[in-house]
N, C-alpha and C positions, 0 to 999 in steps of 0.2 A: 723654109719655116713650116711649108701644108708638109711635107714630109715629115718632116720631124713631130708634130702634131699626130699624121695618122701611126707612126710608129709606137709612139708613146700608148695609142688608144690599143692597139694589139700584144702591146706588151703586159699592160694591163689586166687585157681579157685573158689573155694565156694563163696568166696567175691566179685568177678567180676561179678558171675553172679543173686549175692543175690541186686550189684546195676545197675545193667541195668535191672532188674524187678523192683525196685521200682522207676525207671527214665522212664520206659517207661510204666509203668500198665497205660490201660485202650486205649490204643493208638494203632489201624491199623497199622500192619508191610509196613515197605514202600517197596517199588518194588525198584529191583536191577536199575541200571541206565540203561540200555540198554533193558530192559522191556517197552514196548507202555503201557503209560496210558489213558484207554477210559474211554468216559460215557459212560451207555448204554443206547440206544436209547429204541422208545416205541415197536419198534419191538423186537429187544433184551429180553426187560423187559419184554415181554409178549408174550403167546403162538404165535405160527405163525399161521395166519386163512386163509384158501382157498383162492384163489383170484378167482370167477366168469368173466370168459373174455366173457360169450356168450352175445352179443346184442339182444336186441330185439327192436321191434318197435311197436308203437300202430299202429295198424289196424283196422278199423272202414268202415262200408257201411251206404250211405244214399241213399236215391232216391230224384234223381232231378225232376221228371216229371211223367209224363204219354206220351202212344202214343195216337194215335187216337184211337186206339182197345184198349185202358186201361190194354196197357199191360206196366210194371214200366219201367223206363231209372235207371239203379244202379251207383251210383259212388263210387269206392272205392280207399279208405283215406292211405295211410302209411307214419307214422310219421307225428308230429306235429309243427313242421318250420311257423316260419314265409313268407317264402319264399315256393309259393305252383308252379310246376312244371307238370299241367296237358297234361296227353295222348288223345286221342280222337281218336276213333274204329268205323265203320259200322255208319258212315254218310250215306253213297249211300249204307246201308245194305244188303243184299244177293246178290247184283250183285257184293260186295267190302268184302267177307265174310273173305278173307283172314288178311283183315285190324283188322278184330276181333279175327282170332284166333292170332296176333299178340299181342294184349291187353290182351288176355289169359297168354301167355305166359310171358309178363312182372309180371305179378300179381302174377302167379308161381314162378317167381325167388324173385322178391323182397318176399316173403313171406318164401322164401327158403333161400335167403338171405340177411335178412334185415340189415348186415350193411353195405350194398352198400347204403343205405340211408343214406346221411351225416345230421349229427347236423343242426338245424338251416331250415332244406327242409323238405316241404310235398308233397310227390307223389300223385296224384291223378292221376287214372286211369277208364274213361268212355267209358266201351267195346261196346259197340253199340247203337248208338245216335236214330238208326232205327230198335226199332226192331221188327216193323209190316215187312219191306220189308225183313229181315231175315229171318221171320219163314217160308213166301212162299217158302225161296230157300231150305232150312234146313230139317224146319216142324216137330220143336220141339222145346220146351222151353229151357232156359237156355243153358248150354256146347252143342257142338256138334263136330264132328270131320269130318274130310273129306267125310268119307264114307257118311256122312249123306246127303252132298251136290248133287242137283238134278241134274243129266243131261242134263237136256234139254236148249239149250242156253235162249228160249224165256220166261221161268220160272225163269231164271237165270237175264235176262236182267230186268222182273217185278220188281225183287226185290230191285231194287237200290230207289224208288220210295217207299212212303209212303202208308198208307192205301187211301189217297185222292189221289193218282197219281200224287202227288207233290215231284219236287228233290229238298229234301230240304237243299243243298247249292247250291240254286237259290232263298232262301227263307229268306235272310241276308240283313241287310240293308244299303248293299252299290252297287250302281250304281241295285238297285233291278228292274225289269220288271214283268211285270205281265207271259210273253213270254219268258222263255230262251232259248237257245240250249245248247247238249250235244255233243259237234261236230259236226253233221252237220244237228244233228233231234232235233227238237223243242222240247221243253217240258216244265211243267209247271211251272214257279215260286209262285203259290200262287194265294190268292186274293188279299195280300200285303204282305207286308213285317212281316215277323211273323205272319200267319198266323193261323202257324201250331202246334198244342201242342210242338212238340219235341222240334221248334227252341225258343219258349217260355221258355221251360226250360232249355235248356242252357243257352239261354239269362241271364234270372234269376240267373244261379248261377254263370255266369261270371261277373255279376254285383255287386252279393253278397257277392265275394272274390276276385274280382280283383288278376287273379293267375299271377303272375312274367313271366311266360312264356308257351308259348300253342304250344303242337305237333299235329295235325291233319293225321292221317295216310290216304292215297285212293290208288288205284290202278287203271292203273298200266302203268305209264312211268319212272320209272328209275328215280330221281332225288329229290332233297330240293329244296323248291321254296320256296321264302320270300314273306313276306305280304307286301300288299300300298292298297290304298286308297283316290289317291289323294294328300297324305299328306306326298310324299317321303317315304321311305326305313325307319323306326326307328333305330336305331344304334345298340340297342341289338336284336330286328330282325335279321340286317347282322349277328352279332356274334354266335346267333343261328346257322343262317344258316350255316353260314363257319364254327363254332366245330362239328356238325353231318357230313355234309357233308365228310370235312377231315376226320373223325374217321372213318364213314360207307365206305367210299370207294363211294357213289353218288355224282353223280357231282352237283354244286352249278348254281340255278339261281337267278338271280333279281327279277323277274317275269315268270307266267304263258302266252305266249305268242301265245300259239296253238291255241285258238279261243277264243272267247269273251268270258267272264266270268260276268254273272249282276246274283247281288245278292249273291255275294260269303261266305258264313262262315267267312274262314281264313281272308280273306279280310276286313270285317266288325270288328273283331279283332282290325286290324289294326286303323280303321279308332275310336278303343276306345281306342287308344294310349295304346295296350296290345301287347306285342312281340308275333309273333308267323309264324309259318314253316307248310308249306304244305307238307309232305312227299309221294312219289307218288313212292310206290312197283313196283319192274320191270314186273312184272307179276302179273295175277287174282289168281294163285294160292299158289306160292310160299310165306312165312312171311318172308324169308331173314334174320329170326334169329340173326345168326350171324355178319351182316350187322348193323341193327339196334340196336342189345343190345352195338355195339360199339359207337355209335352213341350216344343210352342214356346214357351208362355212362358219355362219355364225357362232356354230358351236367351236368351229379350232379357234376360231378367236377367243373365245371367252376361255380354253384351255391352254391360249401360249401366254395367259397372264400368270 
């Protein structure tokens, strides 16, 4: 009888499972109910590949110019924005040499780290507008470092002057003179207004790119000064001034008020309805590094919006 009983049980089972094989051939087991059913995505479905996070940035040098002595003005490019954000270094060259190694020093980090350069922005950086009156202080081509700066003040003071003994931001063509002063000693503006190869080529390439907004760096009082012309304060001028200033810790003005200014640079800027900021280092030798890199970020920020 236990025989007959367990056969019966196997005969059974045979049959149960000879028809759920033929109810279900060819058919994917379904997932318990409390299993998550996915698709898989193209990550899933496919090896996982590196992700490269390192930015880069194009980089690029042109030359705007020549000086008088045929030595080049370089400007250098990083990133390519619609929105271009130019520095400007060694205006009043060897007597302002610190203004250039400040333009060194940007061009080191952005190069060191180029995604401080937002989307949408191109840096440009023109380290020395003069660089006949540099080599007198320097007295040598390209990079130089402190050591290499001369001692002597009256070598020191030549150098802010071009190979023609013109200072050429007296050499702009706003409220220009043939006679400027530099506080309280005369000095050349020219024989007009652009007279002089260097302010030629800047001219030119602020013409030729119309940059959204212009830093002028000199030395040495302390402070952002906005640009006029005549023609009020431009609005994002102010803004300029007031986001460096805040960041850097210098204090903000309206204007340059110390003495007459004819034939200004930053000024003439203005007067092409192009935003732009006089920066004036507290001292001849200090670059205030840390003052002013806060200063220009501040400004890519307010230009990656």
């Amino acid at each position: 009888m236990k025989k007959t009983i367990i056969a019966l049980v196997v005969i059974v089972l045979i049959g149960v499972g000879v028809y759920f094989f033929i109810q279900n051939r060819g058919v994917a087991p379904v997932p318990a109910v409390d299993a998550p059913v996915t698709t898989p995505t193209t990550a899933e479905a496919e090896p996982t590949k590196p992700v490269d996070t390192t930015k880069t940035v194009d980089t690029t040098k042109t030359v705007i110019g020549i000086s008088v002595e045929n030595r080049p003005i370089p400007a250098y490019h990083f990133g390519t924005g619609a929105k271009e954000l130019l520095f400007v270094g060694g205006t009043h060259g060897g007597y302002e040499w610190n203004t250039v190694l400040l333009a060194y020093q940007l061009m080191d980090h952005l190069t060191a780290n180029p995604a401080v350069v937002p989307e949408g922005v191109k840096v440009t950086v023109i380290p020395v507008l003069n660089p006949d009156g540099l080599i007198k202080v320097v007295g040598k081509e390209g990079r130089f470092t402190r050591e290499d700066v001369s001692t002597s003040d009256e070598i020191v003071i030549s150098g802010r002057f071009n190979a023609n003994n013109v200072d050429l931001s007296r050499n702009f063509d706003c409220d220009w003179q043939t006679k400027g002063v530099w506080m309280t000693t005369p000095v050349s503006g020219g024989s007009k207004a652009f007279s002089e190869t260097e302010s030629i080529a800047f001219k030119n390439y602020v013409e030729a790119h119309n940059p959204s907004g212009v830093v002028v760096w000199y030395s040495s009082a302390g402070g952002v000064f906005s640009s006029s012309c005549h023609n009020g304060i431009l609005p994002e001028t102010m803004t300029l001034t007031t986001t460096y200033a805040t960041a850097s810790g210098y204090p903000a003005y309206e204007s340059y008020d110390f003495y007459k200014l004819t034939g200004d640079m930053v000024n003439w800027l203005a007067k092409k309805n192009i935003p732009a900021i006089s920066v004036l280092l507290t001292t001849h030798q200090d670059t205030e590094w840390t003052k002013n890199l806060a200063g220009i970020e501040a400004l890519l920020k307010h230009y990656a919006k």
